[in-house]
N, CA, C and O atoms as a CHARMM CRD file, in Angstrom:
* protein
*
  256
    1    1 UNK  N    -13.68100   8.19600  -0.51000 PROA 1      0.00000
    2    1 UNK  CA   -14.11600   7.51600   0.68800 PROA 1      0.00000
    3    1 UNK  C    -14.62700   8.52800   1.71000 PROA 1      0.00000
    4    1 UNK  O    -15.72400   8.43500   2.26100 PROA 1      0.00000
    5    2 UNK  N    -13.68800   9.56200   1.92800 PROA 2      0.00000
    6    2 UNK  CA   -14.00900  10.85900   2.97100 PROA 2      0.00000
    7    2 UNK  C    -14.42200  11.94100   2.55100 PROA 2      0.00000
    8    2 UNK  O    -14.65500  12.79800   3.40400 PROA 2      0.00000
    9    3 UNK  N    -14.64400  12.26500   1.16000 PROA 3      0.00000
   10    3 UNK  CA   -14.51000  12.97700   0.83400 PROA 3      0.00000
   11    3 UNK  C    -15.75000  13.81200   0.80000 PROA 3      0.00000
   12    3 UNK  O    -15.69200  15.00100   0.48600 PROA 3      0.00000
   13    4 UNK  N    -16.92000  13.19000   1.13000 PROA 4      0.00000
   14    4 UNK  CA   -17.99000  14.23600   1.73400 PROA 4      0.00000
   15    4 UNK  C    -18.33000  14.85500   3.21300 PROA 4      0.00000
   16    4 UNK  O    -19.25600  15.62300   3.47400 PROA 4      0.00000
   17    5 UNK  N    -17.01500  14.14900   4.42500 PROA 5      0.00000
   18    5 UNK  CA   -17.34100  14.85000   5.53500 PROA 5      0.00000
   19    5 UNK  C    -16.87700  16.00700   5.91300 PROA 5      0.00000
   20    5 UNK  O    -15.87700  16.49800   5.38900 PROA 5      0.00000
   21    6 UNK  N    -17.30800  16.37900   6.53000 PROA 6      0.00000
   22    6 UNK  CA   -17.16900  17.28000   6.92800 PROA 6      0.00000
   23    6 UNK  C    -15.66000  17.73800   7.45100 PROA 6      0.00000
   24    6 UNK  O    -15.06200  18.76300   7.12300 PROA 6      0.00000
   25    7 UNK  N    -15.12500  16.49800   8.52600 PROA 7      0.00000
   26    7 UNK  CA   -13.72400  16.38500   8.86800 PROA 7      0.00000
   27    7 UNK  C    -12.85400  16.05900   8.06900 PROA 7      0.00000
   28    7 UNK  O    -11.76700  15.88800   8.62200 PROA 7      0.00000
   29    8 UNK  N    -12.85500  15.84800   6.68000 PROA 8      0.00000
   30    8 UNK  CA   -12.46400  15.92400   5.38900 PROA 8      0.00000
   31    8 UNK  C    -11.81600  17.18800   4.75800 PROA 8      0.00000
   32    8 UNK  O    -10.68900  17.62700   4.53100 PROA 8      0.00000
   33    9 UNK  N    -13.48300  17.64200   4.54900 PROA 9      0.00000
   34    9 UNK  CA   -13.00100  19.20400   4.20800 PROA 9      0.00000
   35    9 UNK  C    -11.87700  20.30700   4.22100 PROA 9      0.00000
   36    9 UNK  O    -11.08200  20.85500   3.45800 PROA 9      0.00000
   37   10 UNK  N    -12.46000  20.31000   6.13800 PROA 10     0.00000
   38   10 UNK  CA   -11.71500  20.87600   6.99100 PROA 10     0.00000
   39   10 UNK  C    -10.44100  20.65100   6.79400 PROA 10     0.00000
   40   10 UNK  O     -9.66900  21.57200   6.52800 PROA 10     0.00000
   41   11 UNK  N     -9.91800  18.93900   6.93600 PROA 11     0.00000
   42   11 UNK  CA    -8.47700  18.80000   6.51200 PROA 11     0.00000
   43   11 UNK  C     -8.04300  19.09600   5.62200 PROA 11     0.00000
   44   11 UNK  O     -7.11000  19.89700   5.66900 PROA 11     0.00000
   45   12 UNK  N     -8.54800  18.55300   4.27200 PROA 12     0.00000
   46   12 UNK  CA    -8.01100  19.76900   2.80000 PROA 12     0.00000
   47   12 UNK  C     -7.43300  20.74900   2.99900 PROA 12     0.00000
   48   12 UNK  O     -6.24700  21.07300   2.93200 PROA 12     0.00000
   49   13 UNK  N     -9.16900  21.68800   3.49600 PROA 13     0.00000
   50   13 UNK  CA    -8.42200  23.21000   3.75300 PROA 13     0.00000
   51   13 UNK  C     -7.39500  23.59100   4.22900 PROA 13     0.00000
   52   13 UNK  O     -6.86600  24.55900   3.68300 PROA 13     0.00000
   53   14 UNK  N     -6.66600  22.91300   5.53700 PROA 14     0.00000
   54   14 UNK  CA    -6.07100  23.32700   6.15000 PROA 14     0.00000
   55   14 UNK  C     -4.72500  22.49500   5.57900 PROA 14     0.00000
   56   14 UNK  O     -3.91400  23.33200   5.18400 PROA 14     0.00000
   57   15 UNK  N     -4.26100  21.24600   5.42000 PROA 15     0.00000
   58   15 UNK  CA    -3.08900  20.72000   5.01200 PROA 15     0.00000
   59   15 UNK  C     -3.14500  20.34300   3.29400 PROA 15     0.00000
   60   15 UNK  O     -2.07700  20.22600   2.69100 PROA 15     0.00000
   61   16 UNK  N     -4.23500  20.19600   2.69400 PROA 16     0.00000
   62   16 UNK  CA    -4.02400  20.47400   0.74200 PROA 16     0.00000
   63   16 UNK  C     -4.61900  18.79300   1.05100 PROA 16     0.00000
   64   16 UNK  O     -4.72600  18.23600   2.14300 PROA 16     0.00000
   65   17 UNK  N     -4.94100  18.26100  -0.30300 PROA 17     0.00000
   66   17 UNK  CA    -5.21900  17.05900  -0.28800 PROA 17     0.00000
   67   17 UNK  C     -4.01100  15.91400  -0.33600 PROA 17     0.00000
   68   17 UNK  O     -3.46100  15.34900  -1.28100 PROA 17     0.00000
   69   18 UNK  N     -3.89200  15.85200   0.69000 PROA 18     0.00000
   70   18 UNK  CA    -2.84400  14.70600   1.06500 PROA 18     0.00000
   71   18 UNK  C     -2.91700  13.57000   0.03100 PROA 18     0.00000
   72   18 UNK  O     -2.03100  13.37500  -0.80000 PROA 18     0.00000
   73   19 UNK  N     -4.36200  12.62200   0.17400 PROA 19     0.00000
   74   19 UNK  CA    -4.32400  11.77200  -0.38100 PROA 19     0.00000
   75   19 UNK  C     -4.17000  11.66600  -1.92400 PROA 19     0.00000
   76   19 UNK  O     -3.83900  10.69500  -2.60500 PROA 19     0.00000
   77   20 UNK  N     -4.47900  12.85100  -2.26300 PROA 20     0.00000
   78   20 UNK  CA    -4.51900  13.02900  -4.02300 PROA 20     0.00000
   79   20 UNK  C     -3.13100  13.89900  -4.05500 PROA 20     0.00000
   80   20 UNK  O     -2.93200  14.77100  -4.90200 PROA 20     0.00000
   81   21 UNK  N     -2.27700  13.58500  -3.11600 PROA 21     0.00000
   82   21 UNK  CA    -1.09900  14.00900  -3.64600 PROA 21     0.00000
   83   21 UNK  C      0.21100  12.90100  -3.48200 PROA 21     0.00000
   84   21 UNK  O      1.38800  13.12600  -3.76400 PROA 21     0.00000
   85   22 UNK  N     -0.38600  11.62200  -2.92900 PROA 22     0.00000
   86   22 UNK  CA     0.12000  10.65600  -2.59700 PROA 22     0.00000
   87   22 UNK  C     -0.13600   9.71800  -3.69700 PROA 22     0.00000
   88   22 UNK  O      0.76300   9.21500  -4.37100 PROA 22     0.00000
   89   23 UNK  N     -1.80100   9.42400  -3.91300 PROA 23     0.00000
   90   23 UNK  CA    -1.79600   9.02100  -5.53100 PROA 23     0.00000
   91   23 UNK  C     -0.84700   9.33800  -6.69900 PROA 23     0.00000
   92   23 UNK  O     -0.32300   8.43000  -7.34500 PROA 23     0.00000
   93   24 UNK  N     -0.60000  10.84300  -7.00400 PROA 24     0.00000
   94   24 UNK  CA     0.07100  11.32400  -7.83200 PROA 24     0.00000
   95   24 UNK  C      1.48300  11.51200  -7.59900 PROA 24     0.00000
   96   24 UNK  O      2.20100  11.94700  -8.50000 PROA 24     0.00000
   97   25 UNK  N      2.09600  11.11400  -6.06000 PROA 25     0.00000
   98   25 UNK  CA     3.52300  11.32300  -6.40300 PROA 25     0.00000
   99   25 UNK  C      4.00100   9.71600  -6.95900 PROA 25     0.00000
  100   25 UNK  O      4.96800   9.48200  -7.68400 PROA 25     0.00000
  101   26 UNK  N      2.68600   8.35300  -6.19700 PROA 26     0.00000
  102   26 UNK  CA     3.37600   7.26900  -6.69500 PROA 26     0.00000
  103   26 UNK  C      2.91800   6.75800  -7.91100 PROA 26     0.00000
  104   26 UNK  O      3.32500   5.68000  -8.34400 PROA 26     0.00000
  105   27 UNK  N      2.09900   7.45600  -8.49600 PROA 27     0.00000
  106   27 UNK  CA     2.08300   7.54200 -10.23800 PROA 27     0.00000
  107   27 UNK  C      3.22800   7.67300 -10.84100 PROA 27     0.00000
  108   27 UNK  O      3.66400   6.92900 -11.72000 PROA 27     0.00000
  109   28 UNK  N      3.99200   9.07500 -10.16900 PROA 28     0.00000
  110   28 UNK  CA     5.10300   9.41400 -11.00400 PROA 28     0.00000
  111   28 UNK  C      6.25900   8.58400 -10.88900 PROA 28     0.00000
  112   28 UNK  O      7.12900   8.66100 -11.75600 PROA 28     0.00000
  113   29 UNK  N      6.39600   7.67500  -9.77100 PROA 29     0.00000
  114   29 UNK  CA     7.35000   6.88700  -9.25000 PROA 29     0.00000
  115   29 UNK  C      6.85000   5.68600 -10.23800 PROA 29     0.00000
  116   29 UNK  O      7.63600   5.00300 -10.89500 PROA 29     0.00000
  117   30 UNK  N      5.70200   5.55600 -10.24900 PROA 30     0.00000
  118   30 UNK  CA     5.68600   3.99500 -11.29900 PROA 30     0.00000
  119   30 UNK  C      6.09500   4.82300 -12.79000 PROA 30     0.00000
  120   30 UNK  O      6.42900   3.90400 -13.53800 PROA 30     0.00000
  121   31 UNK  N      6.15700   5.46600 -13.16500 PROA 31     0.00000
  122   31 UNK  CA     6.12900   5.75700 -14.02200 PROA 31     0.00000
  123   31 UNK  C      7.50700   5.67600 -14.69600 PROA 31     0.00000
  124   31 UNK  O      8.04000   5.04100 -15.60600 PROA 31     0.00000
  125   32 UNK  N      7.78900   6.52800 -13.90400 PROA 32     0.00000
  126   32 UNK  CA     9.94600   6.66300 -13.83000 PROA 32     0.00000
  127   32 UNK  C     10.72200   5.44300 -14.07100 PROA 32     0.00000
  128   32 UNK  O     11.84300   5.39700 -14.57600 PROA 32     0.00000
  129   33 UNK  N      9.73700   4.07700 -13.50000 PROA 33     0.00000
  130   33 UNK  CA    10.07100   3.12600 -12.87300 PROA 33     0.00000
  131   33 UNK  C     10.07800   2.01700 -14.00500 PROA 33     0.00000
  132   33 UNK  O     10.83400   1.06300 -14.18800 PROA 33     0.00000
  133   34 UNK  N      8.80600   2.54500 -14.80200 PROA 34     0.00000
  134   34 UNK  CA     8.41700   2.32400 -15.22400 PROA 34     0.00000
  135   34 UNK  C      9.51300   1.95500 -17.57800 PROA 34     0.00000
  136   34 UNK  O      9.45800   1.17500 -18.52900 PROA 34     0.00000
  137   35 UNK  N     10.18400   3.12200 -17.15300 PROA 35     0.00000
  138   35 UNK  CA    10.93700   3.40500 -17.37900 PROA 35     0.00000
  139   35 UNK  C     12.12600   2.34700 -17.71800 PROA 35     0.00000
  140   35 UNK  O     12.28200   1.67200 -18.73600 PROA 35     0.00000
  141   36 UNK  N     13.01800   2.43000 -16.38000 PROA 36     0.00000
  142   36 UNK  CA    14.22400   1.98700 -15.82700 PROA 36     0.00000
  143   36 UNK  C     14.00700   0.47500 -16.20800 PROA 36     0.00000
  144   36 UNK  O     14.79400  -0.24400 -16.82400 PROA 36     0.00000
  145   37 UNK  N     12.53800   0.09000 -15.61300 PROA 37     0.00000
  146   37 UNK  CA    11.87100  -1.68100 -15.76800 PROA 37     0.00000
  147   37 UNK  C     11.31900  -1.84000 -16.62900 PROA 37     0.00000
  148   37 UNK  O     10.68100  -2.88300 -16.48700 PROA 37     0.00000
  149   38 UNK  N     11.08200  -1.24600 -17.87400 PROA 38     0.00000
  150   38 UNK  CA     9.82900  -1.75300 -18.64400 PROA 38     0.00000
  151   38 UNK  C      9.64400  -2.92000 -18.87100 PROA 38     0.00000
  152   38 UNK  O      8.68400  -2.88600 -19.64100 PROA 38     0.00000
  153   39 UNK  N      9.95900  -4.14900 -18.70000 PROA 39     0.00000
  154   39 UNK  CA     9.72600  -5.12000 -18.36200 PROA 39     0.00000
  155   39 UNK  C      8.91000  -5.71000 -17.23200 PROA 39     0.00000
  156   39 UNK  O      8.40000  -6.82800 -17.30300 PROA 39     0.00000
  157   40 UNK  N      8.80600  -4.86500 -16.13300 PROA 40     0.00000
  158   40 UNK  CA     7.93500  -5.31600 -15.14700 PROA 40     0.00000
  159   40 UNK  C      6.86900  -5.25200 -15.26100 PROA 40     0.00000
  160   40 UNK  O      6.32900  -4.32900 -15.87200 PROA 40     0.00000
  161   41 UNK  N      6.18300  -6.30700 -14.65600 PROA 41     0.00000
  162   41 UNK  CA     4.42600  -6.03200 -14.93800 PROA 41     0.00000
  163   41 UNK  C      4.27000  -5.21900 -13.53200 PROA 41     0.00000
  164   41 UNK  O      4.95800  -5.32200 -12.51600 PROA 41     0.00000
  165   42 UNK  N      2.99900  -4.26500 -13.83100 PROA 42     0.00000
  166   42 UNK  CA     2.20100  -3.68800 -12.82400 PROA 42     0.00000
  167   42 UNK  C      1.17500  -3.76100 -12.64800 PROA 42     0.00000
  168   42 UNK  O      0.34900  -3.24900 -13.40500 PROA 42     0.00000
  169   43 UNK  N      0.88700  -4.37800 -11.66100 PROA 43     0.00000
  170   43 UNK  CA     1.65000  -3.87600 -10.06100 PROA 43     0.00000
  171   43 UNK  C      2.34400  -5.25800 -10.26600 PROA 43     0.00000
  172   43 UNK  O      1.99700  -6.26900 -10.87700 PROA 43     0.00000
  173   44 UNK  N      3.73600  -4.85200  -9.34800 PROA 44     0.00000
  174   44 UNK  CA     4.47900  -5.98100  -9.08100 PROA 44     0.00000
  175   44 UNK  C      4.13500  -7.34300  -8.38200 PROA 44     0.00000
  176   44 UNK  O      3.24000  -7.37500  -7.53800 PROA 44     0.00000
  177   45 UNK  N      4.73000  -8.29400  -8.67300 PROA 45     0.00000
  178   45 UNK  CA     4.02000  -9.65400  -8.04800 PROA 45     0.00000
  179   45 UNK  C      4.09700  -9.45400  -6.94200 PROA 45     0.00000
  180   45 UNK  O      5.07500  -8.85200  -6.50200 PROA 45     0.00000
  181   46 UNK  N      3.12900  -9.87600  -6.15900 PROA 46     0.00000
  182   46 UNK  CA     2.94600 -10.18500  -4.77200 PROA 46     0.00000
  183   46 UNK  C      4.01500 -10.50500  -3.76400 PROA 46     0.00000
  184   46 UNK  O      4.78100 -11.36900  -4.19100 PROA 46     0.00000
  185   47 UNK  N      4.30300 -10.06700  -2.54100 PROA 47     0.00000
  186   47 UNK  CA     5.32900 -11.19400  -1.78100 PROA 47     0.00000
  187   47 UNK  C      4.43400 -11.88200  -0.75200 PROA 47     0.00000
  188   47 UNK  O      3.53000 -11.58300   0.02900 PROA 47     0.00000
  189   48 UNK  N      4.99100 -12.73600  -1.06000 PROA 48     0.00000
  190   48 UNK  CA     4.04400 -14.30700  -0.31200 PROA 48     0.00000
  191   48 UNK  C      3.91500 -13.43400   1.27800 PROA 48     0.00000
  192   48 UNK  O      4.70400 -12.61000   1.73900 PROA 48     0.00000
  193   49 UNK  N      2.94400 -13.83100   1.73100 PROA 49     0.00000
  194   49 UNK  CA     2.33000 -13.14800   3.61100 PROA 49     0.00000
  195   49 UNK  C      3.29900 -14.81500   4.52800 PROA 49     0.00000
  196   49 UNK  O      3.53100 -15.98200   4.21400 PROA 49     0.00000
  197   50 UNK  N      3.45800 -14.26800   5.24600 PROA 50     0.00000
  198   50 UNK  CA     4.49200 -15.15100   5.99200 PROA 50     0.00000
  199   50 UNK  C      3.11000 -15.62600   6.99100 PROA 50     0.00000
  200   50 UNK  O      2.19500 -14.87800   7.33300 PROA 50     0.00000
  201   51 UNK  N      3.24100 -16.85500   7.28000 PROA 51     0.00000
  202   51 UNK  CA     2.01900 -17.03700   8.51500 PROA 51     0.00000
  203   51 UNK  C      2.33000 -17.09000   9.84100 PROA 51     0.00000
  204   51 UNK  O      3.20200 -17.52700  10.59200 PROA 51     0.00000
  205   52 UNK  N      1.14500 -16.39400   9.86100 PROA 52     0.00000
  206   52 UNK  CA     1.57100 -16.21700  11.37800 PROA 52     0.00000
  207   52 UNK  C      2.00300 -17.61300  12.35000 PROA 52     0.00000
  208   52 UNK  O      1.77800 -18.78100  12.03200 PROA 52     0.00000
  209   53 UNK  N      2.81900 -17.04400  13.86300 PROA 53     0.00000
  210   53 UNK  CA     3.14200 -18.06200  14.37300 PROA 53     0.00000
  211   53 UNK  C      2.27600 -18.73300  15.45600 PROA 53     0.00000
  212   53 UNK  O      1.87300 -17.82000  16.17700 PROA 53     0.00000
  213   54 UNK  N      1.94500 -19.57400  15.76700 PROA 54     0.00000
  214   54 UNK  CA     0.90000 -20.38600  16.68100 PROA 54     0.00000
  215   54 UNK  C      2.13100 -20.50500  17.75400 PROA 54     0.00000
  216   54 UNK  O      3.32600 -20.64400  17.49100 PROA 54     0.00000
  217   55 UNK  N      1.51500 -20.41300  19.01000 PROA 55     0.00000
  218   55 UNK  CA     1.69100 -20.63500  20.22000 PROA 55     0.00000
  219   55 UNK  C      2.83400 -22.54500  19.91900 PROA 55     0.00000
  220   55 UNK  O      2.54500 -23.59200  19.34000 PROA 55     0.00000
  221   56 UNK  N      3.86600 -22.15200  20.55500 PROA 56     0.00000
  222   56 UNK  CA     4.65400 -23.29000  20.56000 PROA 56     0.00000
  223   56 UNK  C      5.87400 -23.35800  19.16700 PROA 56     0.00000
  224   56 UNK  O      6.66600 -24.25800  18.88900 PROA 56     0.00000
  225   57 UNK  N      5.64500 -22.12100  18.53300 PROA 57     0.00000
  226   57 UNK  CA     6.80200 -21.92300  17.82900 PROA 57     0.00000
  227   57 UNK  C      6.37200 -22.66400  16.36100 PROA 57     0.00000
  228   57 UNK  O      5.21200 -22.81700  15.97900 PROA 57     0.00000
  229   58 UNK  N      7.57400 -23.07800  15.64900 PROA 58     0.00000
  230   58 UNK  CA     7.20400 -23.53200  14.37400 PROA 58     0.00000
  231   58 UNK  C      7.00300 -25.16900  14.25500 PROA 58     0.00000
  232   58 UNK  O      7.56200 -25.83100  13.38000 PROA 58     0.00000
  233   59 UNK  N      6.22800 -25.66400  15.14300 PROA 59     0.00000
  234   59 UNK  CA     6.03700 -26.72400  15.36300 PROA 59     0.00000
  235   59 UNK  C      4.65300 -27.30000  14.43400 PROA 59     0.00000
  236   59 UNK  O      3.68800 -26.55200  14.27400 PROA 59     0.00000
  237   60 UNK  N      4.67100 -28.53600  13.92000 PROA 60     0.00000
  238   60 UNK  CA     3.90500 -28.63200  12.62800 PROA 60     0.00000
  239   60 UNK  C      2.62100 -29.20400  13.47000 PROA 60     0.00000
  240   60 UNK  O      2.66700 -30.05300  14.36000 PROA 60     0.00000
  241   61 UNK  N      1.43400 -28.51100  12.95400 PROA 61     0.00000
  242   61 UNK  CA    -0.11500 -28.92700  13.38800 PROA 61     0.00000
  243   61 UNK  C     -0.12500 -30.44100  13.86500 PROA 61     0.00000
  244   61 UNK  O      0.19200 -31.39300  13.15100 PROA 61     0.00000
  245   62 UNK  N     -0.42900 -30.49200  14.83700 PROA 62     0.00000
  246   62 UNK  CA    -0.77100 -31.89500  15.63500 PROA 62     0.00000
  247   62 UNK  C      0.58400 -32.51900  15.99000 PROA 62     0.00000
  248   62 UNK  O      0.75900 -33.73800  15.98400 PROA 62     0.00000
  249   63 UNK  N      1.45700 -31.69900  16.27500 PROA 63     0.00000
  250   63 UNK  CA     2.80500 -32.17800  17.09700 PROA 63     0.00000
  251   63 UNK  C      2.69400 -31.82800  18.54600 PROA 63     0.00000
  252   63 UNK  O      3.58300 -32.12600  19.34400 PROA 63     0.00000
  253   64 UNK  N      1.78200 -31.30000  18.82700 PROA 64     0.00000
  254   64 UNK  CA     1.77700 -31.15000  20.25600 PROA 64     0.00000
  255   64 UNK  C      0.98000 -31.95400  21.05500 PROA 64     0.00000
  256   64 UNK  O      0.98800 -31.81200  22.27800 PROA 64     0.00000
């Protein structure tokens, strides 16, 4: 994604590639995991997104 700017670079140089070391530590974590669960599918199922709350609390559409 960043990986041709310039302010990219610079960051590499100076702190190592973060992001390609974040890829690869949670590789190794699925992996391990992978392991322990082999039964799980990957990536794990989803957890349902909670919806957001509308003004007036959890009051059902057209109760107000």
């Amino acid at each position: 994604m960043f990986h041709e700017t310039p302010i990219f670079n610079r960051l590499v140089a100076e702190r190592g590639d973060v992001p390609a070391q974040v890829r690869d530590e949670a590789n190794r974590v699925r992996d391990q995991l992978s392991r322990v669960l082999p039964s799980a599918p990957w990536p794990v199922a989803s957890v349902p997104r909670q919806r957001a709350h509308a003004p007036g609390g959890n009051l059902p559409p057209g109760s107000l």
